[in-house]
Biotite code that builds the C-alpha atoms (Angstrom):
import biotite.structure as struc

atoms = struc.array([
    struc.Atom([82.497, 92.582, 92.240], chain_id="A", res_id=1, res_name="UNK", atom_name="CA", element="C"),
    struc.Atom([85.778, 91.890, 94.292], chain_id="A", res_id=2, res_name="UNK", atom_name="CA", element="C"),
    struc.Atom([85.355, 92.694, 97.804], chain_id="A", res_id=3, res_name="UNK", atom_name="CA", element="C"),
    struc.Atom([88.330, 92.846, 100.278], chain_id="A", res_id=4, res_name="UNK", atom_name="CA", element="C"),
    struc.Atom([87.499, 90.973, 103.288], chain_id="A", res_id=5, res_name="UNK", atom_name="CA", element="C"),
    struc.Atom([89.345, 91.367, 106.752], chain_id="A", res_id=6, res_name="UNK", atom_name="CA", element="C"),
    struc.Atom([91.888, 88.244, 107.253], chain_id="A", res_id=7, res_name="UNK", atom_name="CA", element="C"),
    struc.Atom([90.184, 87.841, 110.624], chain_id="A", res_id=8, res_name="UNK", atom_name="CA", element="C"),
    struc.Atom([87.207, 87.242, 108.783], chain_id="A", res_id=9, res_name="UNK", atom_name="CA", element="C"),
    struc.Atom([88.727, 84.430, 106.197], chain_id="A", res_id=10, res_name="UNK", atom_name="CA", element="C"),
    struc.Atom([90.028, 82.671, 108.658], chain_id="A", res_id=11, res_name="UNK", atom_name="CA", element="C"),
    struc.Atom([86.618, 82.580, 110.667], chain_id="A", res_id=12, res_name="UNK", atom_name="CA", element="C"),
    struc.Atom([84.708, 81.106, 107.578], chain_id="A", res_id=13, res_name="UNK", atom_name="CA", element="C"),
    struc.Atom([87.216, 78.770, 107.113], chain_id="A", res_id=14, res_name="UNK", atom_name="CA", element="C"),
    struc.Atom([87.128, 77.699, 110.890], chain_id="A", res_id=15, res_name="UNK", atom_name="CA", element="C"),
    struc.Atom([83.261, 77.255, 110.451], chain_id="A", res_id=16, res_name="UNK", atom_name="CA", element="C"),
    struc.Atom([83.703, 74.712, 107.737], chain_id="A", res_id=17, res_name="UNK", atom_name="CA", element="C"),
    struc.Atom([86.960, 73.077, 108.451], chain_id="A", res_id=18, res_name="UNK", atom_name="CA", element="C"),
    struc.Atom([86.632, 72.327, 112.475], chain_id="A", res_id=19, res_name="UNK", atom_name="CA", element="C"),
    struc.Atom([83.034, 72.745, 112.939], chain_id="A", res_id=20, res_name="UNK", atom_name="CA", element="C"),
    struc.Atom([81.685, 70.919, 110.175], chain_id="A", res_id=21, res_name="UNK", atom_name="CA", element="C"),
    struc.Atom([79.414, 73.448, 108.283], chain_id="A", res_id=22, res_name="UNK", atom_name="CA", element="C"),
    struc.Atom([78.975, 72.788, 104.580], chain_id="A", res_id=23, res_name="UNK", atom_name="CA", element="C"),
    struc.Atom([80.537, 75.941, 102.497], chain_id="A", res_id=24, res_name="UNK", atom_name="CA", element="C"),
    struc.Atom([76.913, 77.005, 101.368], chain_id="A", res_id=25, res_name="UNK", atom_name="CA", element="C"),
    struc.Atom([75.964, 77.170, 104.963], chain_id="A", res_id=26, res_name="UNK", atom_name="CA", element="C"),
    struc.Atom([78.426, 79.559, 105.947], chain_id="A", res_id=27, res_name="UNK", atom_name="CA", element="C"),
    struc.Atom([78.990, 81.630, 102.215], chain_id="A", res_id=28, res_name="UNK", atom_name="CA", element="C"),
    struc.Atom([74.646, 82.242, 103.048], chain_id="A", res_id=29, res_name="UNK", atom_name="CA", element="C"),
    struc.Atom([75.227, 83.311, 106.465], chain_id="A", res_id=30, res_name="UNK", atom_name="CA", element="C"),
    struc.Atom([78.363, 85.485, 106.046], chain_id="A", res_id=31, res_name="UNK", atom_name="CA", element="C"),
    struc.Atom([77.033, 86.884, 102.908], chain_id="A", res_id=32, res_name="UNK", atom_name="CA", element="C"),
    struc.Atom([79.856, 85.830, 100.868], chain_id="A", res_id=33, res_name="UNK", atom_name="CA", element="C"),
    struc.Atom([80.554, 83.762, 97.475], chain_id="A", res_id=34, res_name="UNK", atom_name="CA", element="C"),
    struc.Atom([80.195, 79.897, 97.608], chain_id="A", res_id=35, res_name="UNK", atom_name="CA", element="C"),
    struc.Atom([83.412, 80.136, 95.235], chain_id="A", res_id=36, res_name="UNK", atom_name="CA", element="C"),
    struc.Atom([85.378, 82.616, 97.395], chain_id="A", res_id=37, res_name="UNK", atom_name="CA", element="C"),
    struc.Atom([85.381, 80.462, 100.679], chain_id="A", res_id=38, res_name="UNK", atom_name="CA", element="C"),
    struc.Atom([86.082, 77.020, 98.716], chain_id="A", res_id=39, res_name="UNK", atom_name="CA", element="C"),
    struc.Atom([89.143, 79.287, 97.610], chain_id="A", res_id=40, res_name="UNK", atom_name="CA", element="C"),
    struc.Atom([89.996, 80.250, 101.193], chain_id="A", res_id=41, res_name="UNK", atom_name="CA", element="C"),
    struc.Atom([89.201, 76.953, 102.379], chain_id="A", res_id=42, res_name="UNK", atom_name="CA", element="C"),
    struc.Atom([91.966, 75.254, 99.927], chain_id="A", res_id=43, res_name="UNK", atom_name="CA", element="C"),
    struc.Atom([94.100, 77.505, 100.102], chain_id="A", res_id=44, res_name="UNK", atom_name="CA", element="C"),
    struc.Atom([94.145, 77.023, 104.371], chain_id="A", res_id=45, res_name="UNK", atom_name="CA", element="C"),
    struc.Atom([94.824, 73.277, 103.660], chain_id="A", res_id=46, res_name="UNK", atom_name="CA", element="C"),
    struc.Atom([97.959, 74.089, 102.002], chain_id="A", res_id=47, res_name="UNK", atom_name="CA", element="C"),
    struc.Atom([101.179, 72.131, 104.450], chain_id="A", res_id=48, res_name="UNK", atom_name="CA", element="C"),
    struc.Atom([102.260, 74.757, 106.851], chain_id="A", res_id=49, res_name="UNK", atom_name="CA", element="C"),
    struc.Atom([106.065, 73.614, 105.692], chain_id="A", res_id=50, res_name="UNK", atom_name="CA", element="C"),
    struc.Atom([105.325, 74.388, 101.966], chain_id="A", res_id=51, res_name="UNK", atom_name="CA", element="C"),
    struc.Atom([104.284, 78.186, 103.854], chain_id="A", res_id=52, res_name="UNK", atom_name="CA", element="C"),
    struc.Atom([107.354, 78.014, 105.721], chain_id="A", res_id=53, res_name="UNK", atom_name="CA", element="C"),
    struc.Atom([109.319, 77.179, 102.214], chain_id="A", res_id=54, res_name="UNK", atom_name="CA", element="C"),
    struc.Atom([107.104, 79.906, 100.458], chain_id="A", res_id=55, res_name="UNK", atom_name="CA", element="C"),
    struc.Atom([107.991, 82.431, 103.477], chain_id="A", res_id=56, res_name="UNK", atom_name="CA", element="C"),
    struc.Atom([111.939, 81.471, 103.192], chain_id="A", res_id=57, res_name="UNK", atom_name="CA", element="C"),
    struc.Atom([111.928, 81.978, 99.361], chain_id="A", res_id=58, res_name="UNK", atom_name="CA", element="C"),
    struc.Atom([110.400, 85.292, 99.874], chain_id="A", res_id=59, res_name="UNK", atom_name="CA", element="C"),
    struc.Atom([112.474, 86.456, 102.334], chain_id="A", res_id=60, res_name="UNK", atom_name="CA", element="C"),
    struc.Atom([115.994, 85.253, 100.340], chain_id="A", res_id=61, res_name="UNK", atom_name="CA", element="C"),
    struc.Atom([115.033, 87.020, 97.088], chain_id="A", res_id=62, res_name="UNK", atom_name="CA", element="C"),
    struc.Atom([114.039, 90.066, 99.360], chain_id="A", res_id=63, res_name="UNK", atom_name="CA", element="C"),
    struc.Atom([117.682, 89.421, 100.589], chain_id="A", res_id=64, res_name="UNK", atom_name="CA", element="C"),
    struc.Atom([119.030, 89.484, 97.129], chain_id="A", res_id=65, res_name="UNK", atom_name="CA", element="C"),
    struc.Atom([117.421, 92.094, 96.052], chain_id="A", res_id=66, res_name="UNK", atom_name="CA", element="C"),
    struc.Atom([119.264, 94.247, 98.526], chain_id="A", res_id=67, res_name="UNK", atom_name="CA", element="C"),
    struc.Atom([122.752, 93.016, 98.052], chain_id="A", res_id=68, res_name="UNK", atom_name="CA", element="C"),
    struc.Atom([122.114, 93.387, 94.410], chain_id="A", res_id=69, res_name="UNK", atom_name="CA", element="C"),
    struc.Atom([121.536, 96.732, 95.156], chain_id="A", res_id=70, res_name="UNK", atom_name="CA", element="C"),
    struc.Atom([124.383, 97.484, 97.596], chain_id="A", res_id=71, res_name="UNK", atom_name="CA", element="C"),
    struc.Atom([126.500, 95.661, 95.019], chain_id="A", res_id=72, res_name="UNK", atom_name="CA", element="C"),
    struc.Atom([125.822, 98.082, 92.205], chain_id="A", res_id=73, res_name="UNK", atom_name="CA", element="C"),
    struc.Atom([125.837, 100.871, 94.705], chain_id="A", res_id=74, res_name="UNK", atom_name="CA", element="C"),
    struc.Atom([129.577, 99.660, 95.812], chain_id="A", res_id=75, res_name="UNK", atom_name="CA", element="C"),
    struc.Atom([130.831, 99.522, 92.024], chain_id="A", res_id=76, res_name="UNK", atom_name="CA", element="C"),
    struc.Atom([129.428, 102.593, 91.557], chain_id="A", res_id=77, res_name="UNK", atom_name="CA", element="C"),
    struc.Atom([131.466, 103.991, 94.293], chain_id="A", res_id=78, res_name="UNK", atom_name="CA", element="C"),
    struc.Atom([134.662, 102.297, 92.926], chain_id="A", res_id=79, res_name="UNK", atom_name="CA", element="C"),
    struc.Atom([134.575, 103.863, 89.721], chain_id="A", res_id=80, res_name="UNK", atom_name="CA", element="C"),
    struc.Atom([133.460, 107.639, 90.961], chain_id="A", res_id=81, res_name="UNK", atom_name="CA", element="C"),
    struc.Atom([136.805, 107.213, 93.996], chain_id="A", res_id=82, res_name="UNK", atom_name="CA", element="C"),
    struc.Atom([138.947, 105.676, 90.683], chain_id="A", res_id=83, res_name="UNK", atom_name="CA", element="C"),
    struc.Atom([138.370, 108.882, 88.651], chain_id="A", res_id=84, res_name="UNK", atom_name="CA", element="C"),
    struc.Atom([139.002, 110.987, 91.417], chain_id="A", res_id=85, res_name="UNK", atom_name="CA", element="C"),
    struc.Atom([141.856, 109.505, 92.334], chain_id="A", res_id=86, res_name="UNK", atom_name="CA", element="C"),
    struc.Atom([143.079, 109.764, 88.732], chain_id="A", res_id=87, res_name="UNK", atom_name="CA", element="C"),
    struc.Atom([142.120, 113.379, 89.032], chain_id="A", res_id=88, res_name="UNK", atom_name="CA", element="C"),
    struc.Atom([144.193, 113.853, 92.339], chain_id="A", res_id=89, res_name="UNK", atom_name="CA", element="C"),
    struc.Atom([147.538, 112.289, 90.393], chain_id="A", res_id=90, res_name="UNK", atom_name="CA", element="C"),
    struc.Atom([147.341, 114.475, 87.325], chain_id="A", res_id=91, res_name="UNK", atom_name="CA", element="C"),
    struc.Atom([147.644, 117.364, 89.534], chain_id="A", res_id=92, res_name="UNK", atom_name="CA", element="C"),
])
């Protein structure tokens, strides 16, 4: 069964273990939570804050990308409806 725990909540379990000292079955049997889950949580806190930081950039240039990719196509799309009106306009 996946549960969705509050983030506020992760990080609190992972504070237990990591910079109070408790073992991960201590605090999984107190918080009523999978030995497996917080090992997860607990790795995955450990990870460089400047591989975050890279993770975080990355994310936010494809999200930048994305939307010039779309303005792009919107643009051409422009372009060719204005050049057929314009050829429209001559004709006349």
């Amino acid at each position: 069964m996946n549960k969705k725990y509050p983030d506020e909540f992760k990080q609190e379990a992972v504070r237990q273990v990591v910079e109070k000292g408790y073992s991960v079955p201590d605090v999984s049997k107190r918080l009523g939570i999978s030995d497996k889950s917080l090992y997860y949580w607990v790795s995955k806190a450990k990870v460089p804050a400047s591989q975050s930081a890279e993770q975080e950039e990355i994310r936010q240039l494809k999200a930048e990308v994305k939307r010039l990719t779309e303005e792009r196509n919107i643009l051409k799309e422009a372009a060719v409806y204005f050049a057929s009106e314009s050829k429209k306009s001559t004709r006349s």
